[in-house]
PDB file with SEQRES, HELIX, SHEET and CRYST1 records, atoms N, CA, C and O in Angstrom:
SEQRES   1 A   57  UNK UNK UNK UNK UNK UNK UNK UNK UNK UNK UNK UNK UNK          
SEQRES   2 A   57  UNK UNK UNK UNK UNK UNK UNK UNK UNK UNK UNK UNK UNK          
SEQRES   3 A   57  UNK UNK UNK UNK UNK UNK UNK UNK UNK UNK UNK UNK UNK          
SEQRES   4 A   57  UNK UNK UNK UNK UNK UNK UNK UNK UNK UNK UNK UNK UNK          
SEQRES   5 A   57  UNK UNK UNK UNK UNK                                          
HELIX    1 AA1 UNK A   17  UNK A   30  1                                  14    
HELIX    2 AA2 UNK A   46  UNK A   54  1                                   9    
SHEET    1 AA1 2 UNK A   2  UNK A   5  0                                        
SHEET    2 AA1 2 UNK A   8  UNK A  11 -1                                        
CRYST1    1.000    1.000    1.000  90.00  90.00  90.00 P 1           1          
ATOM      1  N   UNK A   1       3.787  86.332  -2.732  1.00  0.00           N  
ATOM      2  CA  UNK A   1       3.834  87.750  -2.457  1.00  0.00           C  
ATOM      3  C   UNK A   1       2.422  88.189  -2.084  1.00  0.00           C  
ATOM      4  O   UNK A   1       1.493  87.788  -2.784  1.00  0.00           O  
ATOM      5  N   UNK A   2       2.124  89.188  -0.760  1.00  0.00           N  
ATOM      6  CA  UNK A   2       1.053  89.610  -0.554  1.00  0.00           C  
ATOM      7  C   UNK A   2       1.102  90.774  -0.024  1.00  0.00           C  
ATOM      8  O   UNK A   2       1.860  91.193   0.852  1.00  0.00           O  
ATOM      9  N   UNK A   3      -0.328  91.660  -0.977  1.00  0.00           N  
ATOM     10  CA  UNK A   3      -0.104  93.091  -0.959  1.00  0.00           C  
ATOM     11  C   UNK A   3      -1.596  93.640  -0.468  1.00  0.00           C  
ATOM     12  O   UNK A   3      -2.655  93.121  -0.819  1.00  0.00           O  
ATOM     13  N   UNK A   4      -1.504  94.518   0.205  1.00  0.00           N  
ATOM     14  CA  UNK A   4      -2.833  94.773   0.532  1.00  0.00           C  
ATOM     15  C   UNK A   4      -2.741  96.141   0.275  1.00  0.00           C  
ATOM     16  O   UNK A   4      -1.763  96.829   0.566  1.00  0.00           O  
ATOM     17  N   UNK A   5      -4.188  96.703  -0.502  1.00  0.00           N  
ATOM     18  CA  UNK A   5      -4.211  98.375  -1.127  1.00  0.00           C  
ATOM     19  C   UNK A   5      -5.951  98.415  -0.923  1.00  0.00           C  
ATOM     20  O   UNK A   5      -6.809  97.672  -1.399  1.00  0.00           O  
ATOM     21  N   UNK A   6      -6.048  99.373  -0.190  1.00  0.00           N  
ATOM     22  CA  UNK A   6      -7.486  99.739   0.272  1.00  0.00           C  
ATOM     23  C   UNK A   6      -8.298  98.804   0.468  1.00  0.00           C  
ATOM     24  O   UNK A   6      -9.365  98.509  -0.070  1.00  0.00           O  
ATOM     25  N   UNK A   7      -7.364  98.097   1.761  1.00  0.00           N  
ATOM     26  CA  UNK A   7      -8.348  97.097   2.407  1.00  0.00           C  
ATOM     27  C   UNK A   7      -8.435  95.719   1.612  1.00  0.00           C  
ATOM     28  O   UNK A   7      -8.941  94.698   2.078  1.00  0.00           O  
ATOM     29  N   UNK A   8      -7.953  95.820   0.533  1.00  0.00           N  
ATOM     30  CA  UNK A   8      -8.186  94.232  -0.215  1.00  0.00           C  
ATOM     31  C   UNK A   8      -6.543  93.586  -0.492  1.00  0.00           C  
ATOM     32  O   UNK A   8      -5.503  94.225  -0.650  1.00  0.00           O  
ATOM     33  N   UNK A   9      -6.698  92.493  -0.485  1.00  0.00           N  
ATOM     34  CA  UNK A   9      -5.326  91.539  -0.076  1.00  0.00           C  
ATOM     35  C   UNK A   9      -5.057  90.890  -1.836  1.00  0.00           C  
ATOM     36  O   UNK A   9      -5.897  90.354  -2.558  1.00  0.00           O  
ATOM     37  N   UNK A  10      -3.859  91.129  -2.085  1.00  0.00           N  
ATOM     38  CA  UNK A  10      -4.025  90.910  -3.271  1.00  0.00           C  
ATOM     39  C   UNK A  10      -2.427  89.628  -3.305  1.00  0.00           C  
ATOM     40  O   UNK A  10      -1.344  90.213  -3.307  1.00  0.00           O  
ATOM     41  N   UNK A  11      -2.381  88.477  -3.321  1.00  0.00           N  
ATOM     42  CA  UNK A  11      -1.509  87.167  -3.362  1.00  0.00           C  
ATOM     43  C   UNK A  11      -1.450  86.515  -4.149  1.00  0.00           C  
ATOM     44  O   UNK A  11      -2.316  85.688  -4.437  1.00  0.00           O  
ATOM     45  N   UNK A  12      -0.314  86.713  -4.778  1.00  0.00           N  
ATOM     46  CA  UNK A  12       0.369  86.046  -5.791  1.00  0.00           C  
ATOM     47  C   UNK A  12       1.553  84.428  -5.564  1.00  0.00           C  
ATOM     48  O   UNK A  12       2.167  84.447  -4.497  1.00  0.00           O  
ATOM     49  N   UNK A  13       1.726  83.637  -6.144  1.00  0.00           N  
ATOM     50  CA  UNK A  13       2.502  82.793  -6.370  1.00  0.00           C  
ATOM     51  C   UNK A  13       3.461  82.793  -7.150  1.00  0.00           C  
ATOM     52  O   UNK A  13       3.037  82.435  -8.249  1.00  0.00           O  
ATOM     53  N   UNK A  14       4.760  83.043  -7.193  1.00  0.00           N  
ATOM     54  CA  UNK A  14       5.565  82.357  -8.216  1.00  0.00           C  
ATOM     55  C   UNK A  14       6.364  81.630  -7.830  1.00  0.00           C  
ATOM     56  O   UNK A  14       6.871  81.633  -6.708  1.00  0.00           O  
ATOM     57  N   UNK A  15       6.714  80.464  -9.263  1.00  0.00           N  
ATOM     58  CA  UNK A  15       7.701  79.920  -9.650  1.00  0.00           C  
ATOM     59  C   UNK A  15       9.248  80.014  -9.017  1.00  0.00           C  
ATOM     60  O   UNK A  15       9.978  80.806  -9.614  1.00  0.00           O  
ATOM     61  N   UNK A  16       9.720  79.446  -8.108  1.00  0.00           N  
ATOM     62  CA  UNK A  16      11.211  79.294  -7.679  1.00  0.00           C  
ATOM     63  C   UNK A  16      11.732  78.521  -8.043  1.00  0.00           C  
ATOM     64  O   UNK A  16      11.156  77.507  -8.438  1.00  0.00           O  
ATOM     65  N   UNK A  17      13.394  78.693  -8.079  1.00  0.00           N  
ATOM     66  CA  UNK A  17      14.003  77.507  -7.410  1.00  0.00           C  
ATOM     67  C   UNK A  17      13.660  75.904  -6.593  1.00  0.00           C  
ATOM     68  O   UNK A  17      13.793  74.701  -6.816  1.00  0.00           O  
ATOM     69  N   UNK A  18      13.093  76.920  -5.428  1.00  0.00           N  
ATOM     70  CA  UNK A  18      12.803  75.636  -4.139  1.00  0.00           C  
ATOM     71  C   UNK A  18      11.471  75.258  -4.794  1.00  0.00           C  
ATOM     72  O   UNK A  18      11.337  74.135  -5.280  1.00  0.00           O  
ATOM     73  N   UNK A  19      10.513  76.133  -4.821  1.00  0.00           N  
ATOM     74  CA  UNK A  19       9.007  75.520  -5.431  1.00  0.00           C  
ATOM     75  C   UNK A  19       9.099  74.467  -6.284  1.00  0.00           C  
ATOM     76  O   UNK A  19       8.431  73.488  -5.952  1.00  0.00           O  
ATOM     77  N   UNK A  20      10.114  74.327  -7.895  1.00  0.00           N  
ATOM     78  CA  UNK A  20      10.234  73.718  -8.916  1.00  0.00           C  
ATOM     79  C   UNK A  20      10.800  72.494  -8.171  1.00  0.00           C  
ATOM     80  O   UNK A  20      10.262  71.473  -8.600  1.00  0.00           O  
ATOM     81  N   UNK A  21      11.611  72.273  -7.298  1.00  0.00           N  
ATOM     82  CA  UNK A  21      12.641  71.408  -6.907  1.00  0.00           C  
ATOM     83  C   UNK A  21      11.161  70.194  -5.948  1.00  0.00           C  
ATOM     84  O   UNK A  21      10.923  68.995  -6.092  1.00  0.00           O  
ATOM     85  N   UNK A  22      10.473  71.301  -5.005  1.00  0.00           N  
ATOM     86  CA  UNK A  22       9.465  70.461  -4.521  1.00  0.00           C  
ATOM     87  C   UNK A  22       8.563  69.507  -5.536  1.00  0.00           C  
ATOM     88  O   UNK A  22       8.134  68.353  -5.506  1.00  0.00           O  
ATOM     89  N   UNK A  23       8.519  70.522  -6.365  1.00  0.00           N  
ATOM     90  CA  UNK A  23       7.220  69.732  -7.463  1.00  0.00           C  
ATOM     91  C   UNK A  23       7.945  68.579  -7.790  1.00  0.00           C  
ATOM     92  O   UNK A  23       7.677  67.518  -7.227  1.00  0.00           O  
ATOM     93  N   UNK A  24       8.923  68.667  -8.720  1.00  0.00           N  
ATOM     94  CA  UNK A  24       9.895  67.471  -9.224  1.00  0.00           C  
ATOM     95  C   UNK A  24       9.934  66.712  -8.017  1.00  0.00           C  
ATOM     96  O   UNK A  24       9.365  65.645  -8.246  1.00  0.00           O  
ATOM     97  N   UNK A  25      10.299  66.758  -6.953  1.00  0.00           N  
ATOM     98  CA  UNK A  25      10.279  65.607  -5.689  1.00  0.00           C  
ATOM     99  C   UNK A  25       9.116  65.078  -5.918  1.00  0.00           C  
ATOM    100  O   UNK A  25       8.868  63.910  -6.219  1.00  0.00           O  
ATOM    101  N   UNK A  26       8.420  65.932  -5.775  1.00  0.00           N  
ATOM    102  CA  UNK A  26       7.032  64.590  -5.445  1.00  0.00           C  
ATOM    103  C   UNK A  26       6.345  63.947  -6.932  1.00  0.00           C  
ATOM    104  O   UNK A  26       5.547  63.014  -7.022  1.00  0.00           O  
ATOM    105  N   UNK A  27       6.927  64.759  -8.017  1.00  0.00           N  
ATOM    106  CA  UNK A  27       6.664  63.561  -9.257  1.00  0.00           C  
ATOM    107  C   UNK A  27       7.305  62.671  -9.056  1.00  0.00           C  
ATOM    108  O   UNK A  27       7.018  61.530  -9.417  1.00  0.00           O  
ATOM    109  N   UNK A  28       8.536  63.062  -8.299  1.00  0.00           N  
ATOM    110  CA  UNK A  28       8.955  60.986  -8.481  1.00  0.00           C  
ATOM    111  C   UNK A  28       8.682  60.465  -7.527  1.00  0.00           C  
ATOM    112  O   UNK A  28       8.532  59.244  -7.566  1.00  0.00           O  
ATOM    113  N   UNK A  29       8.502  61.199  -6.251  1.00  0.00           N  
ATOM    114  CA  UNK A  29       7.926  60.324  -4.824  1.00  0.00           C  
ATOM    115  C   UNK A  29       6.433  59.694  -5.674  1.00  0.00           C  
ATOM    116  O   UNK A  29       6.166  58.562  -5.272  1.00  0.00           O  
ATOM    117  N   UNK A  30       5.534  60.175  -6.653  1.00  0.00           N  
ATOM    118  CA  UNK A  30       4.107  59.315  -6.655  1.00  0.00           C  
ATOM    119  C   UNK A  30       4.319  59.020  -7.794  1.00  0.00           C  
ATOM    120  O   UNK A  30       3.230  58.728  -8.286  1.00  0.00           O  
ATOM    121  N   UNK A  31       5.437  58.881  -8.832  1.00  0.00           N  
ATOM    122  CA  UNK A  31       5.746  58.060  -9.868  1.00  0.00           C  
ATOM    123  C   UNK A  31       5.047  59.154 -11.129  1.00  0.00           C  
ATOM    124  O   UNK A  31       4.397  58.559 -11.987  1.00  0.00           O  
ATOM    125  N   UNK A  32       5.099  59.950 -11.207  1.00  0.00           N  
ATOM    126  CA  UNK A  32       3.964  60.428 -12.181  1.00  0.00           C  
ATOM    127  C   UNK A  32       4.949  60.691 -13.632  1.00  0.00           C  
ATOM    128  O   UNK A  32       6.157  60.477 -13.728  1.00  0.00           O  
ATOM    129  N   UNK A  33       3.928  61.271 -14.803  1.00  0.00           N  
ATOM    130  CA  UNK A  33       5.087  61.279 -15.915  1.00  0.00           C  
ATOM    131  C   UNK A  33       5.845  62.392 -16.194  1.00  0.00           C  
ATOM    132  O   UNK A  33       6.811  62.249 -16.944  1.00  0.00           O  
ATOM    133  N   UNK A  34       5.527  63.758 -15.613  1.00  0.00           N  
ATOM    134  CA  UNK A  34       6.059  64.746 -15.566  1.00  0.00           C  
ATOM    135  C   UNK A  34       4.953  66.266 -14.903  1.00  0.00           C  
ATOM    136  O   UNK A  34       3.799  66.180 -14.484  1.00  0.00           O  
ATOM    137  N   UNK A  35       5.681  67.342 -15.002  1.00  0.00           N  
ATOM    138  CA  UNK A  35       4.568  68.224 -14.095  1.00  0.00           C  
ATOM    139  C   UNK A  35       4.141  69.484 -15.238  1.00  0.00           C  
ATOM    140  O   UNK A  35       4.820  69.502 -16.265  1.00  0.00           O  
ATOM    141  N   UNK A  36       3.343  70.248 -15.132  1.00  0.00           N  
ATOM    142  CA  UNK A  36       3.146  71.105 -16.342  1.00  0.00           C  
ATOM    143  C   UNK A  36       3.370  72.793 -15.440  1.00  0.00           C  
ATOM    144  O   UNK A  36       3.390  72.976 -14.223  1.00  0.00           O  
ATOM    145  N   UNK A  37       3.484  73.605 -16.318  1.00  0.00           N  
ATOM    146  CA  UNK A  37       3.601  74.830 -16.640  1.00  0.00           C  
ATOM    147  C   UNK A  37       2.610  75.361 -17.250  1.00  0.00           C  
ATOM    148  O   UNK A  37       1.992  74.851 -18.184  1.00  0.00           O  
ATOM    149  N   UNK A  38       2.331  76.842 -16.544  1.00  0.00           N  
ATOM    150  CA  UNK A  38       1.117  77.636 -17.147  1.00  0.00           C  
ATOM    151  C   UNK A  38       1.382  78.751 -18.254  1.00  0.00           C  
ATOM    152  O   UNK A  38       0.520  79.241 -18.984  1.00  0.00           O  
ATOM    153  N   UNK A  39       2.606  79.027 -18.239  1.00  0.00           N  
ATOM    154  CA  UNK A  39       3.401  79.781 -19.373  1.00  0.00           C  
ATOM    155  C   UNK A  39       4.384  79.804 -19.190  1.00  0.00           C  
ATOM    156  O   UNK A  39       4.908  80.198 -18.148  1.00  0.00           O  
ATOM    157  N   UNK A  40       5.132  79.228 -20.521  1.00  0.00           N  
ATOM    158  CA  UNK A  40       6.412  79.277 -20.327  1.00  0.00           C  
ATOM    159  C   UNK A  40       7.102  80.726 -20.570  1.00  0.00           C  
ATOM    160  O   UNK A  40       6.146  81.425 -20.907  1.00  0.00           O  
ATOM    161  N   UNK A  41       8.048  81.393 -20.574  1.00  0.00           N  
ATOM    162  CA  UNK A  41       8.809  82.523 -20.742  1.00  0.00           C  
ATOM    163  C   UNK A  41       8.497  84.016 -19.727  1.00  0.00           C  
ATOM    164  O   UNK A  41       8.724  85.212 -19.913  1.00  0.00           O  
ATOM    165  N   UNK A  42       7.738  83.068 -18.370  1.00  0.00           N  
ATOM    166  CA  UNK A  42       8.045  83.917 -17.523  1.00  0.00           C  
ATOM    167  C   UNK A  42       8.758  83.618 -16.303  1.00  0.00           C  
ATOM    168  O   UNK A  42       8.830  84.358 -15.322  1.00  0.00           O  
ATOM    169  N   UNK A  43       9.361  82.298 -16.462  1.00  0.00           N  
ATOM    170  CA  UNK A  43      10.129  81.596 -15.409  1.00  0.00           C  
ATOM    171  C   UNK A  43      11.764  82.036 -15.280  1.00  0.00           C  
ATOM    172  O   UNK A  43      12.073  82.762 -16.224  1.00  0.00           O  
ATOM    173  N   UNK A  44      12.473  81.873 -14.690  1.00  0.00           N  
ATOM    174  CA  UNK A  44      13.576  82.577 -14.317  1.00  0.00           C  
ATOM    175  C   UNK A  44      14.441  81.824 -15.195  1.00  0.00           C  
ATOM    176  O   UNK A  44      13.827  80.895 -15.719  1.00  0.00           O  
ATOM    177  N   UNK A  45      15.782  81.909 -15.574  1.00  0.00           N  
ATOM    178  CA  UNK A  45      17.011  81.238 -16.372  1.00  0.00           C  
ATOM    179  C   UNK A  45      17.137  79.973 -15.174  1.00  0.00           C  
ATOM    180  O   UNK A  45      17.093  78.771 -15.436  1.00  0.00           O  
ATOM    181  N   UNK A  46      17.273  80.463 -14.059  1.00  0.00           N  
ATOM    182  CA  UNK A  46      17.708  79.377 -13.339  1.00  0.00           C  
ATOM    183  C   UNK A  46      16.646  77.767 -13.054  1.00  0.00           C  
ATOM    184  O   UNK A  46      16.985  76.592 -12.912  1.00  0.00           O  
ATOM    185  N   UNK A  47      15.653  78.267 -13.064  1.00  0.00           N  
ATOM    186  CA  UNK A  47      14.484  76.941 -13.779  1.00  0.00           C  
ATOM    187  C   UNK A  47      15.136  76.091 -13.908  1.00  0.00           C  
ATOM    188  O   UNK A  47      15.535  75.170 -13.195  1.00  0.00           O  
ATOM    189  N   UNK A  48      15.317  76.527 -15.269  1.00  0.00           N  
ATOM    190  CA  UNK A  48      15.630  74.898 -16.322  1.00  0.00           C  
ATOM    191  C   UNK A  48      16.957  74.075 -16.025  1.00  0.00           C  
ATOM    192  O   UNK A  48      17.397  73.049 -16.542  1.00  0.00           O  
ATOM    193  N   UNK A  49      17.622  75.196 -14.624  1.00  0.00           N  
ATOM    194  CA  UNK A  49      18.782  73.970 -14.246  1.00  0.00           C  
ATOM    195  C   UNK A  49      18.462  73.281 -13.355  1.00  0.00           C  
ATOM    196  O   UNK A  49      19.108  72.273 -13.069  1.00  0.00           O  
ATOM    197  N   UNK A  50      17.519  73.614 -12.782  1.00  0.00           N  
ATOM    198  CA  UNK A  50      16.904  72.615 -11.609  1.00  0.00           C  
ATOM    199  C   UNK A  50      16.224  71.631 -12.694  1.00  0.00           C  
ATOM    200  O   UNK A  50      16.714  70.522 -12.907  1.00  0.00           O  
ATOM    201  N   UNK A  51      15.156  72.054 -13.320  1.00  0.00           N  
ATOM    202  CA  UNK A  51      14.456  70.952 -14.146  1.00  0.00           C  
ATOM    203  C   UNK A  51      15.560  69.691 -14.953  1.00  0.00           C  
ATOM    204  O   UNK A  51      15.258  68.517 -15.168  1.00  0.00           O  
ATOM    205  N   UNK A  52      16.786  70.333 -15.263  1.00  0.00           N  
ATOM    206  CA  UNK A  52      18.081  69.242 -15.817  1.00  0.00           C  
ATOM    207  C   UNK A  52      18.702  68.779 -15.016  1.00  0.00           C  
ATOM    208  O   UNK A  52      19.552  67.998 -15.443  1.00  0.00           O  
ATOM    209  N   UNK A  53      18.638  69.001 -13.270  1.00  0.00           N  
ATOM    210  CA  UNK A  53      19.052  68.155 -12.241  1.00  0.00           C  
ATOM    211  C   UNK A  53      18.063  67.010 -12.304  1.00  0.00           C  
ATOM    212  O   UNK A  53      18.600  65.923 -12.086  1.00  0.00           O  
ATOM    213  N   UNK A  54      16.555  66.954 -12.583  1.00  0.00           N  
ATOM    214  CA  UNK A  54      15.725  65.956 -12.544  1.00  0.00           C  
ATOM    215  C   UNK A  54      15.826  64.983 -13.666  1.00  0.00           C  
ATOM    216  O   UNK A  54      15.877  63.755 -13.736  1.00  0.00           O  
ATOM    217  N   UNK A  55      15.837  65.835 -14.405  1.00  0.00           N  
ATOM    218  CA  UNK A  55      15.931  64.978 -15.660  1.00  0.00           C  
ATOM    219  C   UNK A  55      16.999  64.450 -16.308  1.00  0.00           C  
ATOM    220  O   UNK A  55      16.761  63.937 -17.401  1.00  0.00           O  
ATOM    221  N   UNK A  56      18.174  64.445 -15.891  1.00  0.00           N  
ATOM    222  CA  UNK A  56      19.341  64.082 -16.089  1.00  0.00           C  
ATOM    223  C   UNK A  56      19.832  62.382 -15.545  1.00  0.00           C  
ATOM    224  O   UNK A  56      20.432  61.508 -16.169  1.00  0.00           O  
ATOM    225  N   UNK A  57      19.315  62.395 -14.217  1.00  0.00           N  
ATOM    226  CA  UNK A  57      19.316  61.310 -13.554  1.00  0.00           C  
ATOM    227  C   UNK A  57      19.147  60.130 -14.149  1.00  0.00           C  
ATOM    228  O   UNK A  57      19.152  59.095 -13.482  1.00  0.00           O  
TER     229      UNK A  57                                                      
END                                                                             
């Protein structure tokens, strides 16, 4: 998200669906042991069903 208010640009990132789904791809495309989170309990309900599509496998 990007907002601009008196001239200054203010861009944020969050957490998706597709974002979470990328990360998990490429932990297992470079083998790694898992990916981290900067706080948990601001991520959406739907998260953790993508994260149990990965980890289920």
């Amino acid at each position: 998200m990007k907002i601009e208010e008196d001239g200054t640009v203010y861009q944020i990132w969050l957490e998706d669906e597709d974002s979470m789904r990328t990360r998990l791809s490429m932990m297992q495309s470079y083998e790694l042991a898992g990916v981290a989170f900067w706080k948990l309990g601001m991520e959406s309900e739907s998260i953790w069903d993508v994260i149990a599509e990965y980890y289920s496998e």
